[in-house]
Legacy VTK file of the C-alpha trace (Angstrom):
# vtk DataFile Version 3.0
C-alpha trace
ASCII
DATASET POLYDATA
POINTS 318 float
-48.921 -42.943 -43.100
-46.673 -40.225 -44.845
-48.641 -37.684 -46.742
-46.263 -35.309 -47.626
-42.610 -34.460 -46.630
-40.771 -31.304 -47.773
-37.575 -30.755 -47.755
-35.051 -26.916 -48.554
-31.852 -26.333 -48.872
-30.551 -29.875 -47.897
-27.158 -31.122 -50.088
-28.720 -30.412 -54.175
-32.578 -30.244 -52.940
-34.737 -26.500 -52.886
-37.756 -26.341 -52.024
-38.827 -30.484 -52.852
-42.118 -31.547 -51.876
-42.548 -35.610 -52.053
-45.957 -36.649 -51.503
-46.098 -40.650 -51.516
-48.642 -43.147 -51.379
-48.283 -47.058 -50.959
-45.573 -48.113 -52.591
-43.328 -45.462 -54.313
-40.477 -46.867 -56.868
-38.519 -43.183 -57.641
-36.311 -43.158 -60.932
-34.533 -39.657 -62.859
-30.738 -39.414 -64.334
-27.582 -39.612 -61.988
-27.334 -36.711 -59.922
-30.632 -35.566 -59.784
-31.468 -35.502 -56.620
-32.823 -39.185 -55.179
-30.586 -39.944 -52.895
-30.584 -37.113 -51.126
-34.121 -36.899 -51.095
-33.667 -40.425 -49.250
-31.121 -39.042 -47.236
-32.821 -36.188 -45.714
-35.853 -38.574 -44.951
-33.599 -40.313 -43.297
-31.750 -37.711 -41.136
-35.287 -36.294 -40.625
-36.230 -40.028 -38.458
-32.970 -39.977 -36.894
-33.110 -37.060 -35.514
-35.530 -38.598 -32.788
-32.897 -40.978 -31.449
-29.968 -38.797 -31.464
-28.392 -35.283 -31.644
-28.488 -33.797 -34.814
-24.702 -33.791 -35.754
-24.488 -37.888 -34.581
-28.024 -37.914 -37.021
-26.505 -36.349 -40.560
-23.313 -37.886 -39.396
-24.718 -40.931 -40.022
-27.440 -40.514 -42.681
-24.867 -38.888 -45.405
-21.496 -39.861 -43.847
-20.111 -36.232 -42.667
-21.071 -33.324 -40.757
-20.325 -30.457 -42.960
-21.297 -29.536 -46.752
-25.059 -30.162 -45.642
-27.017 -27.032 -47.076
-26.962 -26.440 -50.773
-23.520 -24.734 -51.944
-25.351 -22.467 -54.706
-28.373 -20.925 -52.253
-26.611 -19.284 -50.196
-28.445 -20.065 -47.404
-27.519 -21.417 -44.270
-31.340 -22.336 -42.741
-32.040 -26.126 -43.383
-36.188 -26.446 -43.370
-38.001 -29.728 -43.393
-41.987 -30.474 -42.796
-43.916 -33.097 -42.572
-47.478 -34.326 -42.460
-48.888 -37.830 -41.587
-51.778 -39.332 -40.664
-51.553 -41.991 -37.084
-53.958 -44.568 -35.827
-54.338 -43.674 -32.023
-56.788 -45.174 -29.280
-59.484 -45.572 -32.763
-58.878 -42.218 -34.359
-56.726 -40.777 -36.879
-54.437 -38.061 -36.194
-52.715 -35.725 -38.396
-49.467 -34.226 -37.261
-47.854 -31.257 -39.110
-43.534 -31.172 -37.809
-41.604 -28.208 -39.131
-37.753 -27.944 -38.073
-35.186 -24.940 -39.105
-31.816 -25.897 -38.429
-28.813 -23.262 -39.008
-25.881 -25.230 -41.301
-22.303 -24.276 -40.056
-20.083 -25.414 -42.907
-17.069 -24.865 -40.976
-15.350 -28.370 -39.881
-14.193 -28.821 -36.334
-17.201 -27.072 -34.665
-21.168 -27.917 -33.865
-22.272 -27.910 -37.663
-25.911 -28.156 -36.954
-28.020 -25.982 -34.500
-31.389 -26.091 -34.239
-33.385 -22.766 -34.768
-37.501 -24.016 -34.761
-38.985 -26.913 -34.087
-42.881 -26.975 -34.076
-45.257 -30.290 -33.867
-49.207 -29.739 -34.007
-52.040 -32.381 -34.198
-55.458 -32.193 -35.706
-57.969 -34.899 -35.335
-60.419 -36.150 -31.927
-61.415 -32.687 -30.484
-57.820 -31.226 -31.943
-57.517 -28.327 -35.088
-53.683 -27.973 -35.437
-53.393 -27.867 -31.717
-49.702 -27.337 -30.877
-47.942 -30.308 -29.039
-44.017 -28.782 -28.877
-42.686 -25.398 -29.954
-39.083 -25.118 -29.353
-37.644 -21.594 -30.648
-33.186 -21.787 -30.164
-33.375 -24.247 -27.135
-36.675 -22.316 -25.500
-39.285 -24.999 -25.457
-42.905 -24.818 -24.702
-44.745 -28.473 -23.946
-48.060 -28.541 -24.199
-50.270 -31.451 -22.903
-52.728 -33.961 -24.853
-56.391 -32.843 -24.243
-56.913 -35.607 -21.426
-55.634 -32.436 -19.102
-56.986 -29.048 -20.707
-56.488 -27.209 -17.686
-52.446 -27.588 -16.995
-50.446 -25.001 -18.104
-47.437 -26.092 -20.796
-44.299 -26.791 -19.463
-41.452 -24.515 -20.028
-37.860 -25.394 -20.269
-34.624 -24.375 -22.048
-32.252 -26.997 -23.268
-28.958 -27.079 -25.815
-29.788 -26.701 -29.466
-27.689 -29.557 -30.620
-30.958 -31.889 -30.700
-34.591 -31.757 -31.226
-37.033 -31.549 -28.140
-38.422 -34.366 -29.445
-35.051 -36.650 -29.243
-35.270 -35.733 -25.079
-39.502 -36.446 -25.003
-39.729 -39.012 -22.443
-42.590 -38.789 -21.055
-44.601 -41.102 -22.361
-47.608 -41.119 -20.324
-47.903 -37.003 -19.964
-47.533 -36.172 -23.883
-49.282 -39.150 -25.226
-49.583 -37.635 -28.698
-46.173 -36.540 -29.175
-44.693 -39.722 -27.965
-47.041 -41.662 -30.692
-45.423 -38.967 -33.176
-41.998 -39.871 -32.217
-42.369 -43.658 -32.388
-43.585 -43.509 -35.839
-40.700 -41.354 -36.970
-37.528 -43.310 -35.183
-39.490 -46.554 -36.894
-38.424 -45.403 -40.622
-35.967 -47.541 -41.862
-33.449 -46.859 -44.667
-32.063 -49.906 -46.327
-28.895 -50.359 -48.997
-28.040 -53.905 -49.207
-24.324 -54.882 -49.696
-24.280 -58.850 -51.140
-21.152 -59.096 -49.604
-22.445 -58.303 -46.413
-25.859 -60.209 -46.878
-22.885 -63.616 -47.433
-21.311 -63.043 -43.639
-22.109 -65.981 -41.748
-21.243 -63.497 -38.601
-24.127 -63.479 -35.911
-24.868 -59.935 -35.406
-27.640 -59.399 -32.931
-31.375 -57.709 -33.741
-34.721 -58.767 -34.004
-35.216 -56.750 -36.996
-33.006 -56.492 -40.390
-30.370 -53.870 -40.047
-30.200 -51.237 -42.624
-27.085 -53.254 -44.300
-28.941 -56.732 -44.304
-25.404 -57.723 -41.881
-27.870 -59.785 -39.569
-29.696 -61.604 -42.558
-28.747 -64.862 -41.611
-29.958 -64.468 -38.059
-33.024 -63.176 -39.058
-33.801 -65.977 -41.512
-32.856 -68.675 -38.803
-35.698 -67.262 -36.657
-37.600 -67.289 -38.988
-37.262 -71.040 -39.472
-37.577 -71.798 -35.898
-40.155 -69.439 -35.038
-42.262 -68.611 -38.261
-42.461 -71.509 -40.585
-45.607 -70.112 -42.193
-44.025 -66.898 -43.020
-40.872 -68.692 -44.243
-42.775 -70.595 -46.150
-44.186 -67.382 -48.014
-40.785 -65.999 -48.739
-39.453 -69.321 -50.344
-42.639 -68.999 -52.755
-42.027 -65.406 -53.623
-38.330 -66.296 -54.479
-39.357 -68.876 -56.661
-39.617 -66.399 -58.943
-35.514 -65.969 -59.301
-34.596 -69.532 -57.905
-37.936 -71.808 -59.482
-36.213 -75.169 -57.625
-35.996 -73.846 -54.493
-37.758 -75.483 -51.787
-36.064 -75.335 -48.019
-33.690 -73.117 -45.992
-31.468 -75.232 -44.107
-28.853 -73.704 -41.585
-25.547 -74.889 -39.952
-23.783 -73.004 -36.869
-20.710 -74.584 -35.996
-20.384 -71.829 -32.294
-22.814 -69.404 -30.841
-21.270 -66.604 -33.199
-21.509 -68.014 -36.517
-24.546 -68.884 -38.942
-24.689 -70.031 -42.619
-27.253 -70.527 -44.339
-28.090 -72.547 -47.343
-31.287 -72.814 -49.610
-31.826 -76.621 -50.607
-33.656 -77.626 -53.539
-36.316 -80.700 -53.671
-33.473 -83.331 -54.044
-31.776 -81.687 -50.964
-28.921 -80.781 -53.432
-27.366 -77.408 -50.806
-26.149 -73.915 -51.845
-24.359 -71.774 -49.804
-24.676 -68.005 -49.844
-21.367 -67.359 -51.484
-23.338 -69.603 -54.668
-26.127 -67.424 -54.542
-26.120 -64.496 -57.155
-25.754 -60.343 -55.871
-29.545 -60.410 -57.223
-30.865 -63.218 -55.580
-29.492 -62.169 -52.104
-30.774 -58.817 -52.082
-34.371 -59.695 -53.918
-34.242 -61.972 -50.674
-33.342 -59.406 -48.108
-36.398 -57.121 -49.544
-39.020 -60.246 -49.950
-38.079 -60.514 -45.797
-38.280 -56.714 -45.478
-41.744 -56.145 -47.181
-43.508 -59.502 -45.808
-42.484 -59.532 -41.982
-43.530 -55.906 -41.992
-46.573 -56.752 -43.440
-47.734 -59.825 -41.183
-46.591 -58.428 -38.115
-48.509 -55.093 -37.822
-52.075 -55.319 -37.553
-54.847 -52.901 -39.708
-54.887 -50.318 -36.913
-50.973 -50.292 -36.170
-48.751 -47.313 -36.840
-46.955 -49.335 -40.150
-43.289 -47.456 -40.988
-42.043 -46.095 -43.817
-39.206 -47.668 -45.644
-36.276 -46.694 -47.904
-34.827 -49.182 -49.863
-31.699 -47.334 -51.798
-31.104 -48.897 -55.639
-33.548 -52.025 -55.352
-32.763 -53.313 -58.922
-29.395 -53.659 -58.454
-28.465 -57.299 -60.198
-32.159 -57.545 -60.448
-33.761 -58.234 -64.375
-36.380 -54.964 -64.571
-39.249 -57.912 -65.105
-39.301 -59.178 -61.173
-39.463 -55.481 -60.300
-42.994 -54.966 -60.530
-44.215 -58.072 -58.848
-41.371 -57.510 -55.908
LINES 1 319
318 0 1 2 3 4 5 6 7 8 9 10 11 12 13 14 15 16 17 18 19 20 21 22 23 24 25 26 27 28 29 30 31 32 33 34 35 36 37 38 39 40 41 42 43 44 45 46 47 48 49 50 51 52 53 54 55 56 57 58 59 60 61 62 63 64 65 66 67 68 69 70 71 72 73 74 75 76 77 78 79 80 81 82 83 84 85 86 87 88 89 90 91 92 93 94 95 96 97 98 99 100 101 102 103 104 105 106 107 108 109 110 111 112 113 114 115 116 117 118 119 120 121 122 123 124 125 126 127 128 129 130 131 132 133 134 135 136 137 138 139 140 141 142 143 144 145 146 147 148 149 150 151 152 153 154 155 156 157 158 159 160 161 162 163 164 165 166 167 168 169 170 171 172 173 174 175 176 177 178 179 180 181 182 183 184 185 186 187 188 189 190 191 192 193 194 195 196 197 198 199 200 201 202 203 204 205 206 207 208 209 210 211 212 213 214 215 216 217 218 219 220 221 222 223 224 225 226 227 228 229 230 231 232 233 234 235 236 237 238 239 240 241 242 243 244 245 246 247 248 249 250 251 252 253 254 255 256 257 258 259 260 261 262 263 264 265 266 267 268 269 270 271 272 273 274 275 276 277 278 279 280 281 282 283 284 285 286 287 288 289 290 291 292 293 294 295 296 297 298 299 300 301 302 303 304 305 306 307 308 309 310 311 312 313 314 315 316 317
């Protein structure tokens, strides 16, 4: 799990430290800072599956205006600690990066300066796993083979060194690092998009709930136990609910319908904002939950503005 993540000079945030445990609900005034701190989490777990200008690109919608306008400071810093199941033992890994900010638009806005991952834990004290200084990187190897020398290479500095780690087999440790941190998810559900009967394909719910309805007819065919969960827990907004029932008319199309104990139908488009999204996050949280066993690596997940068309009561027991 996440112990602590720390984030400088990214968009309005200096020098934030954000320590969570379990389940973390964070609230403050507009403009103070939350969704950025979400957003640089997010760019942070990007980062391992693409370059860094494709990762900010995406996690905040442009390439330039990244570092804060008032510090005058064009290094970007973010750490991280967390703790990882591996082969029975728990390993803590520290990841710094230092990326130079170009605010200039029209040329590589993001360049990576340091990049350091160590691991402590089963014979390890803050034993370093990657050091890459602009594009020089060092590679060490998990202690299965103490006695070969890291290996050296230089590559561009548009990416991490851990984005090109694929190796799974020779840096065992890293690669566990790396999985956890592409697993984070960060979620803002649009009802209008949660409605589309459109099939798009993924075995997991994308970060716009787009693939909801495919998701919930696998559910049905696949997991009736767990489906039958998620109907209880939305009992709490929709008490007469009682079945999911589904209709796909070509290979490309899905709707869905919840049906009450008289098998009166209702149609996503008659189901409120609230209702769809309190769904999406009941699906989120519980096939998280029974898929991952105690001694799994279990992600971390961003859900931006969950009461939206939510009363504040339901909060607490979603």
């Amino acid at each position: 799990m996440l112990k602590s993540f720390r984030v400088n000079n990214f968009k309005s945030l200096l020098n934030i430290e954000f320590k969570p445990s379990g389940s973390n609900l964070i609230i403050g005034p507009n403009n103070s800072g939350k969704t950025n701190l979400c957003s640089a989490i997010n760019f942070l777990s990007l980062t391992s599956k693409m370059p860094l200008d494709m990762a900010i690109q995406q996690a905040v919608g442009e390439t330039w205006n990244i570092s804060n306008v008032y510090a005058k400071n064009d290094i970007l810093e973010i750490e991280l600690s967390c703790l990882l199941p591996h082969e029975n033992y728990q390993i803590q890994f520290d990841y710094n990066l230092k990326i130079l900010v170009n605010n200039n638009i029209g040329r590589q806005n993001l360049i990576l300066k340091e990049e350091m991952l160590k691991a402590s834990g089963s014979g390890l004290d803050q034993t370093i796993l990657l050091e890459n200084n602009n594009g020089r990187v060092r590679l060490f190897f998990d202690n299965r083979y103490p006695d070969i020398a890291p290996v050296e290479v230089s590559y561009p500095t548009d990416c991490t060194m851990l984005y090109r780690l694929y190796d799974i087999e020779a840096y065992q440790w890293a690669s566990v690092f790396k999985k956890y941190l592409g697993s984070w998810g960060y979620f803002n559900f649009v009802p209008w998009i949660l409605r589309s009967p459109n099939v798009y394909q993924g075995a997991t719910l994308f970060p716009n709930g787009s693939n909801l309805n495919l998701v919930l007819y696998t559910l049905h065919n696949e997991n009736p136990r767990l489906e039958k969960k998620i109907i209880e827990a939305l009992e709490l907004l929709e008490p007469k609910l009682d079945y999911f029932t589904f209709m796909s008319p070509k290979p490309d199309i899905i709707y869905y319908f919840i049906e009450d104990k008289y098998q009166n139908k209702f149609s996503a488009q008659s189901i409120s904002d609230g209702t769809l999204r309190y769904l999406a996050m009941i699906y989120l949280i519980y096939s998280t939950a029974c898929s991952e066993g105690s001694n799994q690596i279990k992600p971390l997940y961003i859900i931006e503005e969950p009461e939206n068309g939510i009363y504040v009561g339901h909060l607490k027991s979603l």
